[in-house]
C-alpha positions, 0 to 999 in steps of 0.5 A, spaced: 409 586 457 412 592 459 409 595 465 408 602 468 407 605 475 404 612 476 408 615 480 415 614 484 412 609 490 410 604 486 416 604 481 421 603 488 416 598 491 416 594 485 424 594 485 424 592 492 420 585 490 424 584 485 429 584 490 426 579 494 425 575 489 432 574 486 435 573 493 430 567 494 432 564 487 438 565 489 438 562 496 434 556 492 440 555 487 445 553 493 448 547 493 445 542 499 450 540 504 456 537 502 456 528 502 462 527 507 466 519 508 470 519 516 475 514 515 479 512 521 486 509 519 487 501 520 491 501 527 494 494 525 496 495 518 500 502 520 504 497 526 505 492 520 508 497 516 512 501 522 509 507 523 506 511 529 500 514 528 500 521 530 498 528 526 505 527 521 502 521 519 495 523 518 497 529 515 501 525 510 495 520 508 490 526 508 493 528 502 495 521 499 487 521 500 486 527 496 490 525 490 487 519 489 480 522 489 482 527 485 484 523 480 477 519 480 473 525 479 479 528 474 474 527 468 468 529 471 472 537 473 469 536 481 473 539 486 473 535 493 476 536 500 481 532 505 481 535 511 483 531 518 479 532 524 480 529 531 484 524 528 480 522 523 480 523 515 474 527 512 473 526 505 467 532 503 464 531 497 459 536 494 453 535 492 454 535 484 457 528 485 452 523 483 451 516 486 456 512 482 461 517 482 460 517 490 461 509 489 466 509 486 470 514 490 469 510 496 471 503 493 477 507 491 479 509 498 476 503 501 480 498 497 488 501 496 492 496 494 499 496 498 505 492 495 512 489 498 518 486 496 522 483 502 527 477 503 524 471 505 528 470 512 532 463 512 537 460 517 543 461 512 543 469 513 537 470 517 538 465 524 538 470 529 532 473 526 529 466 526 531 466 534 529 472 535 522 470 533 521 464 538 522 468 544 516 469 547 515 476 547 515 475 539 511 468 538 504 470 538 505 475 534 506 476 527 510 482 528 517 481 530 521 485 535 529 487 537 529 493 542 522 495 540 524 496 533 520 492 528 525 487 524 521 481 521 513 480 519 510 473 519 506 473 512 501 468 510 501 464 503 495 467 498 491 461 495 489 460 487 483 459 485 483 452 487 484 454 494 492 451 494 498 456 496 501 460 491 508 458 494 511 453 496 516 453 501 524 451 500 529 448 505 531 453 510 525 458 509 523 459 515 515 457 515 510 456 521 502 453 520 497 460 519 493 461 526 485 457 527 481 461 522 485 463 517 485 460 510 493 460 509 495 454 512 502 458 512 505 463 514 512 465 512 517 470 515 519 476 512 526 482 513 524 488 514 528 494 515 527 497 521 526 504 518 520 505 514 522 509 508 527 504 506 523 498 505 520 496 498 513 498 497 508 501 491 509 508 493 516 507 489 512 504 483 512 510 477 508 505 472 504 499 473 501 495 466 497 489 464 501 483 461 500 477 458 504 472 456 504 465 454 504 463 461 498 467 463 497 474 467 503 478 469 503 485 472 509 490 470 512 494 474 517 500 474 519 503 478 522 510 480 529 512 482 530 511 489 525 505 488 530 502 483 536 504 487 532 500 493 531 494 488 538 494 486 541 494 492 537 488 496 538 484 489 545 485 488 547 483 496 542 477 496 546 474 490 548 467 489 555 467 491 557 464 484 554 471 481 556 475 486 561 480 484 567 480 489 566 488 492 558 486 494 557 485 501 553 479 504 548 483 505 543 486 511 542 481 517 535 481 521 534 489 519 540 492 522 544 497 517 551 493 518 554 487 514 553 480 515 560 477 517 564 473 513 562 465 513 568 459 514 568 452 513 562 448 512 558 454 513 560 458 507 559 452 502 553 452 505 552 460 504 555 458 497 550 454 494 544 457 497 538 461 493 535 468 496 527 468 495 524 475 494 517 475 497 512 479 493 506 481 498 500 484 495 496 487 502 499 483 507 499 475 503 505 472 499 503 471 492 510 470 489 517 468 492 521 467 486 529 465 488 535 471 486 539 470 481 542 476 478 540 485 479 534 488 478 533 494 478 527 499 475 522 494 472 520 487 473 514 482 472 510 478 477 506 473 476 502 472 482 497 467 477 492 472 477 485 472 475 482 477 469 479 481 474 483 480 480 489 483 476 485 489 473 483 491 479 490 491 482 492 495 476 488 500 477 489 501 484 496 501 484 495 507 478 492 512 483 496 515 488 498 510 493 495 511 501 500 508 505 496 506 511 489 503 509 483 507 511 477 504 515 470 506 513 467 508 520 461 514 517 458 517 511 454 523 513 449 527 507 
């Protein structure tokens, strides 16, 4: 219907209500206040890990954080924020998320899956690291220490379905009874390198894919550049001394960036006949430690006899942008 207006007044008083209308319509259309998640990093897996805590490592989680939410939300096209403040990471949703994309975000960032490569530690090549363990400023820790440098880690065995260890130990491994109140009856000692970026973890994976076999479930890995030269050179130093070519050196001792000397007498065959275990730890547990027996580089499979859903689960983590310090959930604000 089309109105009139007598005279000037009117018409302006009319328009100046429409005014008022539209900006109350507009003030209605606003998007409530966005969902927030405040997370605070697992202090104990960054020190397992050898990372401080400090503004560099939440600036760089809190754009790990971004990514991988993200790619969550990629198909649905909604735009979130990462933020830090005051040591905390802040994840701001708006309000357009639904409750099921709300879930699975925080069930992303909650359950970031971390995977490691290190040599089980054995008396052969690793005695003084074994020592070292036994002092007591390193035995009722399970992180091991040499001049305030993390060099070895006590992991525990993960358990099977039917609650048995997935690894059996081998003579000259290096093992210890798991504290009261942990199920892994065993813990196992592990090299780690001293300088963080050098140590062989999920965030070099570049594709990781869903298996099966005759055997069962394996999970495929490949990795990237500098991921494969980092396998390649833990792999091709660990040889058995019959596949060994005579340029490689004998290896990395207890994390410290020099050869191990070379061994004499009863010690070399000793060292000739042995068979360095590589640990495949998946969130701090040891599913795997297969022996080495020739180079690996780029790619590989782990059998860690994995359940349908507990591999799934693993591949779709390892699939989003690695966070490589877990999150702590500590408040949701709406």
């Amino acid at each position: 219907m089309i109105r009139t207006y007598k005279n000037l007044r009117q018409l302006v008083a009319a328009l100046l209500l429409l005014g008022v209308s539209q900006i109350v319509n507009a003030q209605d259309s606003t998007p409530e206040h966005n969902t927030e998640l405040i997370f605070q990093l697992d202090q104990e897996a960054a020190a397992d890990r050898g990372l401080k805590i400090n503004s560099q490592l939440l600036k760089r989680v809190a754009k790990q954080t971004q990514v991988r939410v993200d790619l969550v939300l990629s198909q649905e096209k909604i735009t979130s924020d990462v933020v830090v403040e005051s040591e905390r990471i802040v994840v701001k949703l708006p309000s357009e998320v639904t409750q099921a994309q709300f879930t699975k975000v925080k069930s992303s960032l909650l359950n970031s899956a971390w995977v490691e490569f290190a040599l089980l530690a054995n008396e052969v090549r690793h005695a003084k690291l074994i020592e070292l363990s036994k002092q007591p400023e390193n035995s009722k820790s399970h992180r091991v220490y040499r001049k305030g440098q993390l060099v070895g880690l006590w992991c525990p065995v993960a358990l099977d379905s039917r609650e048995k260890p997935k690894i059996e130990p081998s003579d000259q491994v290096a093992t210890r009874e798991g504290p009261n109140g942990k199920k892994s009856p065993l813990e196992y000692l592990v090299v780690v390198d001293s300088v963080p970026g050098l140590r062989l973890t999920s965030r070099y994976f570049e594709t990781v894919k869903k298996q099966k076999s005759e055997h069962g479930l394996l999970l495929s890995f490949k990795l990237n550049r500098q991921g494969g030269t980092l396998m390649k050179d833990v792999t091709s130093k660990n040889l058995p001394v019959a596949n060994r070519p005579q340029q490689a050196a004998l290896g990395i001792e207890d994390g410290a960036q020099e050869a191990v000397p070379e061994l004499a007498g009863e010690e070399a065959k000793e060292e000739a006949g042995y068979r360095a275990r590589l640990a495949i730890i998946f969130d701090g547990q040891i599913h795997m430690a297969p022996m080495i027996n020739g180079v690996i580089s780029t790619s590989g499979v782990v059998d860690g006899n994995f359940t349908d859903e507990e591999l799934d689960g693993l591949v779709e983590s390892l699939n989003l942008a690695p966070i490589e310090v877990p999150l702590i959930l500590i408040e949701e604000r709406k």
